[in-house]
MIFI-628626 format. One record per residue (C-alpha): residue number from 1; x, y negated, z. Coordinates in Angstrom, 1 decimal. Example, Ala and Ser with C-alpha at 12.3 -4.5 7.8 and 13.67 -1.06 7.14 Angstrom:
! residues 2
<pt><i>1</i><x>12.3</x><y>4.5</y><z>7.8</z></pt>
<pt><i>2</i><x>13.7</x><y>1.1</y><z>7.1</z></pt>
END
This chain:
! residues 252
<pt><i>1</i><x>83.0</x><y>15.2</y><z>48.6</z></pt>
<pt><i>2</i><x>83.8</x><y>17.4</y><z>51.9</z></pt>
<pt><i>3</i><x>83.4</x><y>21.2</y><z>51.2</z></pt>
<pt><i>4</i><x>80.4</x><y>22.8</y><z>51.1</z></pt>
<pt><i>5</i><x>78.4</x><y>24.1</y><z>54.4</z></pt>
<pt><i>6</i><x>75.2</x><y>25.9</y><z>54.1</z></pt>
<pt><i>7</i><x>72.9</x><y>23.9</y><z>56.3</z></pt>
<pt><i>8</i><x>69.6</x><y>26.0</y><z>57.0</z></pt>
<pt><i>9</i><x>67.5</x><y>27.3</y><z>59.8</z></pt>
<pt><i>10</i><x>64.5</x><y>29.3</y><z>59.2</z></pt>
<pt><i>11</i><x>62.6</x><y>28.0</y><z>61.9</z></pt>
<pt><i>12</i><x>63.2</x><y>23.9</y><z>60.8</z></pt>
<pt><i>13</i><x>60.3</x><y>22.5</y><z>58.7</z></pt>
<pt><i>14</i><x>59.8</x><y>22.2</y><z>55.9</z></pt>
<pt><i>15</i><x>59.1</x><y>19.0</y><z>53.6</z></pt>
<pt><i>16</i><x>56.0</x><y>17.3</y><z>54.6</z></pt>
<pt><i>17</i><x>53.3</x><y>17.7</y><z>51.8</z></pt>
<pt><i>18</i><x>52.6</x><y>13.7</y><z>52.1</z></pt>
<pt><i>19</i><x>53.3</x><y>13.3</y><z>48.0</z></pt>
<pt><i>20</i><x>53.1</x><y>9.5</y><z>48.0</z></pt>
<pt><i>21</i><x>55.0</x><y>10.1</y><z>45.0</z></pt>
<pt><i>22</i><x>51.6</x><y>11.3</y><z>43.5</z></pt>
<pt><i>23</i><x>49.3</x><y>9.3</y><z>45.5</z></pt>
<pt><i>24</i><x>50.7</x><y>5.8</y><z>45.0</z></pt>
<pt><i>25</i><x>51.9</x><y>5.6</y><z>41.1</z></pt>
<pt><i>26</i><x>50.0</x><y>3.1</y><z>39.9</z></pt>
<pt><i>27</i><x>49.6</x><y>-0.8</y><z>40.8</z></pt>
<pt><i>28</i><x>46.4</x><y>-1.3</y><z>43.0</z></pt>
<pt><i>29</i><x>46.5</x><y>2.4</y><z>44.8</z></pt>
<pt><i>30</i><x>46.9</x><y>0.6</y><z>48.3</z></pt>
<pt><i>31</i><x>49.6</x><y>0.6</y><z>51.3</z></pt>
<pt><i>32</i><x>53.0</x><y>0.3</y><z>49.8</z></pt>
<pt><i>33</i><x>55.8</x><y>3.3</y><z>49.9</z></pt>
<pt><i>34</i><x>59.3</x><y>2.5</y><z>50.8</z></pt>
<pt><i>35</i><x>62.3</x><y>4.5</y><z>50.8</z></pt>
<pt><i>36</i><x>64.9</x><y>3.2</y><z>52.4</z></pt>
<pt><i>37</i><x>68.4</x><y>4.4</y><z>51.1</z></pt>
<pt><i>38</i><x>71.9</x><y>5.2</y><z>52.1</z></pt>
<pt><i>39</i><x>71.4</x><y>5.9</y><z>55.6</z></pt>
<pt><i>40</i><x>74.3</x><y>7.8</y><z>57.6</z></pt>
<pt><i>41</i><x>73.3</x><y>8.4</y><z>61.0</z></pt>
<pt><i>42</i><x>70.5</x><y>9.7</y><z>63.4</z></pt>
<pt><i>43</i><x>70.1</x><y>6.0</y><z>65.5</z></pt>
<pt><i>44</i><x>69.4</x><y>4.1</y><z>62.0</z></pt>
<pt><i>45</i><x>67.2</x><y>7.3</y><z>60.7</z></pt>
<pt><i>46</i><x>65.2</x><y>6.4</y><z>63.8</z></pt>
<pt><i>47</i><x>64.6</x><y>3.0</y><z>63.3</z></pt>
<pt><i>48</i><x>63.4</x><y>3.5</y><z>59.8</z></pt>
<pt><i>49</i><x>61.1</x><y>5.8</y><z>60.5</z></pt>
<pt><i>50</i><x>59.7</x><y>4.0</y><z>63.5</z></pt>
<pt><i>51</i><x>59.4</x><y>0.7</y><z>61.6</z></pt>
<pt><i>52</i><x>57.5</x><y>3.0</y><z>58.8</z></pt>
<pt><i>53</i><x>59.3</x><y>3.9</y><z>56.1</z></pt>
<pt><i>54</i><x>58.0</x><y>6.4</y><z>54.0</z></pt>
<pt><i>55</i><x>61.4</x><y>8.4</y><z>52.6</z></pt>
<pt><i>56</i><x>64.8</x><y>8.0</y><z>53.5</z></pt>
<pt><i>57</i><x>68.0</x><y>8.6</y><z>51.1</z></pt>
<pt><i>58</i><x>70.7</x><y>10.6</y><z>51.9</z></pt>
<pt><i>59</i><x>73.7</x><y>9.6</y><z>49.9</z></pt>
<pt><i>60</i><x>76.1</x><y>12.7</y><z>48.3</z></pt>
<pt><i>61</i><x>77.9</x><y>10.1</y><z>46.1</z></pt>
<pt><i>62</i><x>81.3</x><y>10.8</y><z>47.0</z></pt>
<pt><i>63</i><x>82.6</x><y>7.1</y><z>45.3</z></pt>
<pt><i>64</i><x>79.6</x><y>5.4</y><z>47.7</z></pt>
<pt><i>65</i><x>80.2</x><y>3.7</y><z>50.6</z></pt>
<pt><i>66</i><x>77.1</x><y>5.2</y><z>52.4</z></pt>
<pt><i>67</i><x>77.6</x><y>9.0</y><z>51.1</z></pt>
<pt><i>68</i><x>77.5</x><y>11.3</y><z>53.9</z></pt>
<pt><i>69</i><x>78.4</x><y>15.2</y><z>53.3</z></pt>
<pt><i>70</i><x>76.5</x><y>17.9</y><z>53.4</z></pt>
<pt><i>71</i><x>76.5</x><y>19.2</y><z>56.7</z></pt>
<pt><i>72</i><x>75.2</x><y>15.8</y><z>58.0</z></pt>
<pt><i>73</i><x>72.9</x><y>15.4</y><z>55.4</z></pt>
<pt><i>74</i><x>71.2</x><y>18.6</y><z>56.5</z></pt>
<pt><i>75</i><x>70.8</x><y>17.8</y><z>59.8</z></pt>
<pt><i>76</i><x>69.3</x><y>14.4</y><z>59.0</z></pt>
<pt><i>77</i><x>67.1</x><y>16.0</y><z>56.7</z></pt>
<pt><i>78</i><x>65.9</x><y>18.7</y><z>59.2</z></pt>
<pt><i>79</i><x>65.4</x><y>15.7</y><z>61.5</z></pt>
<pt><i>80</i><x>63.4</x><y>13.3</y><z>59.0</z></pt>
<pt><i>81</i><x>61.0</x><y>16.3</y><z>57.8</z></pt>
<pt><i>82</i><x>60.2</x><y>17.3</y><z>61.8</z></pt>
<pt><i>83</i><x>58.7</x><y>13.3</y><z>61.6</z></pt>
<pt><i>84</i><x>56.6</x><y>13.7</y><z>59.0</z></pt>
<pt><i>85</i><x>58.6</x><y>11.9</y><z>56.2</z></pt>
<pt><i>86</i><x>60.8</x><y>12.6</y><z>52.9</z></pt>
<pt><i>87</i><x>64.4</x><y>13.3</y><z>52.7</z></pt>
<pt><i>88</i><x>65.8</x><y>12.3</y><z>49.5</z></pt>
<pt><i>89</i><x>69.3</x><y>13.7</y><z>48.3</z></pt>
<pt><i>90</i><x>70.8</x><y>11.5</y><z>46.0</z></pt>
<pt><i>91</i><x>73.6</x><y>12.5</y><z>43.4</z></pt>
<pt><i>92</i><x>75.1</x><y>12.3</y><z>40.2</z></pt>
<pt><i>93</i><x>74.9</x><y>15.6</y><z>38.1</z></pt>
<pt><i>94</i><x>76.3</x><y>14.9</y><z>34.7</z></pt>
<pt><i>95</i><x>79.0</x><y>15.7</y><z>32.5</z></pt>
<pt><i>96</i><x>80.2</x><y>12.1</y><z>31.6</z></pt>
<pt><i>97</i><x>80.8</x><y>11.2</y><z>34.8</z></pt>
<pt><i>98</i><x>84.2</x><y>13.3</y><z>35.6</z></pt>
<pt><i>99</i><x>83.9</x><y>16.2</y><z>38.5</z></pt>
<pt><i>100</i><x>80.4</x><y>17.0</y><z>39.6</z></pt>
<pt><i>101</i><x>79.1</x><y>17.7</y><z>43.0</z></pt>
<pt><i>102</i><x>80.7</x><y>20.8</y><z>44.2</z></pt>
<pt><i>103</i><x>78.3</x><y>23.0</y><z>45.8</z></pt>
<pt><i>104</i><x>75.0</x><y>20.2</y><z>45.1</z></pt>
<pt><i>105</i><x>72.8</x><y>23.4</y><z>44.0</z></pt>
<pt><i>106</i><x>73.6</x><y>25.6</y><z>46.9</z></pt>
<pt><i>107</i><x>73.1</x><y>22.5</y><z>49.3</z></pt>
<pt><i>108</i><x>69.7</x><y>21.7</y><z>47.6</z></pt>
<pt><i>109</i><x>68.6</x><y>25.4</y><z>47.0</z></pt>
<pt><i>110</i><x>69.2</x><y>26.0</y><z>51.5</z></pt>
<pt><i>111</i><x>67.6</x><y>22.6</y><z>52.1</z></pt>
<pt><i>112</i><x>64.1</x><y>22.9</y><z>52.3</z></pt>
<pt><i>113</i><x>63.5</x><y>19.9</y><z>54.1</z></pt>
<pt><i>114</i><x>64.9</x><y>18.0</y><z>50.8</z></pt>
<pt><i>115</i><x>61.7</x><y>16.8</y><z>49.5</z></pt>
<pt><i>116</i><x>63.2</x><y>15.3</y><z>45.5</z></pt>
<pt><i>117</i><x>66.3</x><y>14.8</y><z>44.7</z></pt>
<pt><i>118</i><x>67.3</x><y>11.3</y><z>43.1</z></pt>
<pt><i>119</i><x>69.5</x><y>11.7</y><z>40.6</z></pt>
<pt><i>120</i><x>71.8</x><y>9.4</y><z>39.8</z></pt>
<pt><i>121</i><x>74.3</x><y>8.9</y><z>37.2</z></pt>
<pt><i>122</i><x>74.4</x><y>9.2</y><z>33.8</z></pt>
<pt><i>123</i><x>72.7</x><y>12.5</y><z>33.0</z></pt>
<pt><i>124</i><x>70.8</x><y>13.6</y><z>30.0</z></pt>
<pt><i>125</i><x>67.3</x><y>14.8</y><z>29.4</z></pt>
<pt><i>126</i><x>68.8</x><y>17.8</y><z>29.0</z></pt>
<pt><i>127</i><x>71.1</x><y>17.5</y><z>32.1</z></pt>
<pt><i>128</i><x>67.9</x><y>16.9</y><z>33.7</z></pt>
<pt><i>129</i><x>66.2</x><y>20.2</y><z>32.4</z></pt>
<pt><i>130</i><x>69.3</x><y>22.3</y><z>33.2</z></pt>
<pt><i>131</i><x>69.2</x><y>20.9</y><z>36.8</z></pt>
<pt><i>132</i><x>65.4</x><y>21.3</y><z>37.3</z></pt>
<pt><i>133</i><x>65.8</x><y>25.5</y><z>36.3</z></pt>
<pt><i>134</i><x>68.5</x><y>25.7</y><z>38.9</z></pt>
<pt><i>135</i><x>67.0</x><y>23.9</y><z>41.5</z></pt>
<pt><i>136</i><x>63.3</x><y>24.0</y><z>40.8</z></pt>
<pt><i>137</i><x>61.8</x><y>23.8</y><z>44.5</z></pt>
<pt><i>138</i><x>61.9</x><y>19.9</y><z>45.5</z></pt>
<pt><i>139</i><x>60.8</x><y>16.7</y><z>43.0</z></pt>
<pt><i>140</i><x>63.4</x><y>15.6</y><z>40.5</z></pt>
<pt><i>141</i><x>64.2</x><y>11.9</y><z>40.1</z></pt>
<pt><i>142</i><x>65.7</x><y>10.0</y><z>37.6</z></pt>
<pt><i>143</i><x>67.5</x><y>6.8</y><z>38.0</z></pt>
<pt><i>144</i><x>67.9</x><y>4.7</y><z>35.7</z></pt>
<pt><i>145</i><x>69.6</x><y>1.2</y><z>34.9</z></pt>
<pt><i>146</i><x>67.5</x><y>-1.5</y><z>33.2</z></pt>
<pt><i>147</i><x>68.9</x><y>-4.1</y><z>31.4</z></pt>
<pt><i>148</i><x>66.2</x><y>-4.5</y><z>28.7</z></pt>
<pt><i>149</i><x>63.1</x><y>-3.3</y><z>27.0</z></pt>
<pt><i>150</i><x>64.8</x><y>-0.8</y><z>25.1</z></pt>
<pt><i>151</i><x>66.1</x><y>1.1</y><z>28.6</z></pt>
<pt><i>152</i><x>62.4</x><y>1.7</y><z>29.1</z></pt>
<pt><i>153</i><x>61.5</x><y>2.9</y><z>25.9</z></pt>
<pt><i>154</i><x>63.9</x><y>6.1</y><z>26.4</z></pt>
<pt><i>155</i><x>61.9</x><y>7.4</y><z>29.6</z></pt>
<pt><i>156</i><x>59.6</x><y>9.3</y><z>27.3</z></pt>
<pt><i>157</i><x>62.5</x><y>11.8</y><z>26.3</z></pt>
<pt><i>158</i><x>62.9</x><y>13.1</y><z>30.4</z></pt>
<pt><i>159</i><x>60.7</x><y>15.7</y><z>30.3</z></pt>
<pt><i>160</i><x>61.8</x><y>17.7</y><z>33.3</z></pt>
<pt><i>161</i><x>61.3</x><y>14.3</y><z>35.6</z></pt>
<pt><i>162</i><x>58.6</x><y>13.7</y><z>38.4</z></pt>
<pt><i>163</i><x>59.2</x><y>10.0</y><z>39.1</z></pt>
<pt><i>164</i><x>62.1</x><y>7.4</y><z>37.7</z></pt>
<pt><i>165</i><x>63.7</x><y>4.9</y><z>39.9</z></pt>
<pt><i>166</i><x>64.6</x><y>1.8</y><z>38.1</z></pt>
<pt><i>167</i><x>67.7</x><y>0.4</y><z>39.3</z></pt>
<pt><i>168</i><x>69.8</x><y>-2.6</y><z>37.6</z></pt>
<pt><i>169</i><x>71.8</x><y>-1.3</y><z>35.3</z></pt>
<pt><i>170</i><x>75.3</x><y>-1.4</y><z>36.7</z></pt>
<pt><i>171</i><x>78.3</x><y>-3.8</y><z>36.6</z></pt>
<pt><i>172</i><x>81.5</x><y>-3.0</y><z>33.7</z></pt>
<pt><i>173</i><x>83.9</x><y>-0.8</y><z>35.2</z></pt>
<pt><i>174</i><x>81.6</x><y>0.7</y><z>38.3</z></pt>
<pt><i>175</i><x>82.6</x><y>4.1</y><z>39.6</z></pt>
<pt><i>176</i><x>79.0</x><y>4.7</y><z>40.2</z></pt>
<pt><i>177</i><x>75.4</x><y>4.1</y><z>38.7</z></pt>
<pt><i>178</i><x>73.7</x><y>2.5</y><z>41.8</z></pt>
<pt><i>179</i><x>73.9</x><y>0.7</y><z>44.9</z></pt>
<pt><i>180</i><x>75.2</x><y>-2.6</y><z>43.7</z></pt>
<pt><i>181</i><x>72.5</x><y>-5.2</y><z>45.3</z></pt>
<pt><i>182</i><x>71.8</x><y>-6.5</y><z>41.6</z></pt>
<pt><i>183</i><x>68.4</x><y>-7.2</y><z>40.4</z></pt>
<pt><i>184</i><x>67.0</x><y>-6.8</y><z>37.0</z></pt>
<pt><i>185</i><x>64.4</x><y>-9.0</y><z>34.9</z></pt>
<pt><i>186</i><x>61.4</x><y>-7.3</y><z>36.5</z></pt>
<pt><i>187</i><x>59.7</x><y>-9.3</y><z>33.8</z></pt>
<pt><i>188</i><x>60.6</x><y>-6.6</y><z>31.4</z></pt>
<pt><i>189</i><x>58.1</x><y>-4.6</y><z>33.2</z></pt>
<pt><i>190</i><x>55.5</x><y>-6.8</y><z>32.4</z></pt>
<pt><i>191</i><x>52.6</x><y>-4.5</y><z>30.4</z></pt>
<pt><i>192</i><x>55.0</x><y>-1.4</y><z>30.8</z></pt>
<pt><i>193</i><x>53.0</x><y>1.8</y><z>31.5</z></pt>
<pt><i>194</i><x>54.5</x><y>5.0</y><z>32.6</z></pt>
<pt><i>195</i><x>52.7</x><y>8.4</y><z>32.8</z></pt>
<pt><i>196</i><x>54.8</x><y>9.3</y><z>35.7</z></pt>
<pt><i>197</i><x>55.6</x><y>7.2</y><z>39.0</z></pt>
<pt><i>198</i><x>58.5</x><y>4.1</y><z>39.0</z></pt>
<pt><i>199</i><x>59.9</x><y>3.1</y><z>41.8</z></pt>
<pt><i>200</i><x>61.3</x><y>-0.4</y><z>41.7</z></pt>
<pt><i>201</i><x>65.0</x><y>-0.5</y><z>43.1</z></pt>
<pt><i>202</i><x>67.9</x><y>-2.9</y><z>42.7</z></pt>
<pt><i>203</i><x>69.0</x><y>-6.3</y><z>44.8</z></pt>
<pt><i>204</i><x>65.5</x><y>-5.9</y><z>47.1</z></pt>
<pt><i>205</i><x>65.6</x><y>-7.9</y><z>50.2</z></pt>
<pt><i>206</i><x>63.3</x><y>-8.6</y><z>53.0</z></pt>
<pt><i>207</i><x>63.1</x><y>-11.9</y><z>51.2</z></pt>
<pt><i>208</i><x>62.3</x><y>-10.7</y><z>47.6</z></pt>
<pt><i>209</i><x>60.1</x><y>-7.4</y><z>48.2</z></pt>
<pt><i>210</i><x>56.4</x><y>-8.9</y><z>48.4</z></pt>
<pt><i>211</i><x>57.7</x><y>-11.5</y><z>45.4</z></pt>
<pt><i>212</i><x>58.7</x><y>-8.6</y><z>43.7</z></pt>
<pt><i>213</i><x>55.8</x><y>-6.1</y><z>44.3</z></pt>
<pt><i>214</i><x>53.7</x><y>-8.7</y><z>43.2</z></pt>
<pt><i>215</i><x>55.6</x><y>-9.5</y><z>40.0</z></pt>
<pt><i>216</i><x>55.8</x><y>-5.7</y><z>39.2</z></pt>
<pt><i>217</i><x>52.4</x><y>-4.0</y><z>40.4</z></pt>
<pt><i>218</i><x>54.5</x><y>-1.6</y><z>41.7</z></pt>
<pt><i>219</i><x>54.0</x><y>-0.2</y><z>44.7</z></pt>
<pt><i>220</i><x>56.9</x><y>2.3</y><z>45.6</z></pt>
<pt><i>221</i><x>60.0</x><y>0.6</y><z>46.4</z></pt>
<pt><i>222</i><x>63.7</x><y>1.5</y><z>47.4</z></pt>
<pt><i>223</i><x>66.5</x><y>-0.4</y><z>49.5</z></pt>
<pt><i>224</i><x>69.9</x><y>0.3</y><z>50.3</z></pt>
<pt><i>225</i><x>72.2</x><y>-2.9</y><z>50.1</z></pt>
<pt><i>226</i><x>69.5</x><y>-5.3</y><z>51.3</z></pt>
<pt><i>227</i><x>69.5</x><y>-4.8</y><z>54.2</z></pt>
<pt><i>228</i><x>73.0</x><y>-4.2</y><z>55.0</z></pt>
<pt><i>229</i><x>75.5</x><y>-6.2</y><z>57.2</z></pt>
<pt><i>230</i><x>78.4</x><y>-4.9</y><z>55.1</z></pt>
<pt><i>231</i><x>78.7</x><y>-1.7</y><z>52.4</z></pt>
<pt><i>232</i><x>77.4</x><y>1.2</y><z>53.7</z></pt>
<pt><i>233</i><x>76.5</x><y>-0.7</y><z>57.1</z></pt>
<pt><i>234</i><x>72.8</x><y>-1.1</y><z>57.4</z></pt>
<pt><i>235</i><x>70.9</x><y>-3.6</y><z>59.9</z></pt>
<pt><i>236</i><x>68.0</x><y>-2.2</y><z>62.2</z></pt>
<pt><i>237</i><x>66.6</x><y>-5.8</y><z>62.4</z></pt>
<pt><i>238</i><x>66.5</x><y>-6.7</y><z>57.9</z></pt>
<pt><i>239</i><x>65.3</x><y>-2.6</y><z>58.0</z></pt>
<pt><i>240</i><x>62.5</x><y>-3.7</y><z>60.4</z></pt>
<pt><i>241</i><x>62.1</x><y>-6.9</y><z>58.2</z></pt>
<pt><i>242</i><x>62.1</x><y>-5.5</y><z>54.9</z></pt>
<pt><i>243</i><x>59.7</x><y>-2.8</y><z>56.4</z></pt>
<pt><i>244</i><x>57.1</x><y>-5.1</y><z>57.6</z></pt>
<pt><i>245</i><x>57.5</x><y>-7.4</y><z>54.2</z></pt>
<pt><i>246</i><x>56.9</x><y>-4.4</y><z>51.8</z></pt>
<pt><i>247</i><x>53.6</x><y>-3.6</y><z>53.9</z></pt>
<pt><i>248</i><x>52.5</x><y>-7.5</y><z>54.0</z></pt>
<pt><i>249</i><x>53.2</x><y>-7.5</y><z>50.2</z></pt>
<pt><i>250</i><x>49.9</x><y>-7.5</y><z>47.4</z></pt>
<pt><i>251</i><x>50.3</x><y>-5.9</y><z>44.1</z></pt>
<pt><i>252</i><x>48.8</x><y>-8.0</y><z>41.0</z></pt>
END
């Protein structure tokens, strides 16, 4: 990851108080949220956004192919929030997954316009508490693989979390926790109830969304790899596509 730059002018905005994060948790609460992920420049910011998503991801995974550092992540921030939307930081803050972040909590703390911050590695509940008293001003995240029941059961023990993100868990051997294109079984949802928000992630395409809204009850979703041309490469026409598919889609 780059060095650190401080990335804050007074005068920018700051997050917009939208909280679809609150507004949309549960399965028949109406228009579908999308956060579409991985993004690393203003032109594919813009498209987004114009199609309709709801959030965009800014990537600080150094071992991703869409991370971006934090200078440019500010300014994309600053630019999402002047729109009306939510910039989401994503990173890894944990102790088992080698060096950390270098500067993540002075970035996050001079960022207003970071609305939550996703994170994404393997972190602890108490990783997660330790984080929130440092950085206590935007939403906390919590990604999390799912492979079976069982990776459900354990969302009870995040205390400190607003929302979880359930990704696939990844492949042996990854150098990273997300971002892989792999779906899970998102039949091992079925008659899961959360007190906080999911967001359904992992192998979403503009072909699979509404199947998959509909199969969940979910109605917050993320994207990243689907709709890509290559890693880290994103495709205004599958963004439009996957846009447009998520907002067709019904929830059960």
């Amino acid at each position: 990851m780059p060095p650190f730059l401080v990335f804050r002018v007074d005068a920018m905005p700051s997050p917009p108080s939208l909280h679809p994060i609150d507004e949309r948790a549960t399965s028949g609460s109406g228009r579908v949220c999308i956060k579409v992920c991985g993004l690393r420049s203003l032109d594919m910011v813009d498209v987004a956004l114009e199609a309709g998503a709801d959030r965009i991801g800014l990537v600080l995974v150094s071992s991703s192919p869409r991370a971006v550092d934090f200078a440019t992540a500010g300014k994309l921030a600053a630019h999402i929030a002047s729109a009306g939307r939510e910039a989401w930081a994503v990173a890894a803050w944990s102790v088992f997954d080698g060096p950390k972040v270098e500067g993540l909590d002075a970035f996050i703390n001079a960022t207003p316009q970071i609305a939550a911050v996703q994170l994404h590695g393997r972190e602890t509940p108490e990783d997660i508490q330790d984080f929130a008293t440092r950085c206590p001003a935007p939403r906390l995240v919590k990604g999390i693989g799912i492979a079976s029941r069982a990776d459900l059961e354990g969302l009870a023990g995040y205390k400190g979390v607003d929302a979880f993100l359930l990704d696939a868990r990844p492949p042996a051997g990854a150098d990273r926790e997300g971002g892989f294109g792999r779906p899970f079984d998102w039949s091992i949802l079925r008659g899961f109830r959360s007190e906080r928000p999911l967001v359904l992630s992992g192998g979403l395409t503009p072909l699979n969304v509404a199947e998959a809204i509909a199969a969940t009850g979910l109605t917050q979703v993320d994207v990243s790899s689907g709709v890509e041309q290559s890693p880290g490469v994103k495709d205004a026409r599958r963004i439009r596509d996957f846009i447009s598919a998520a907002h067709a889609a019904s929830p059960r």
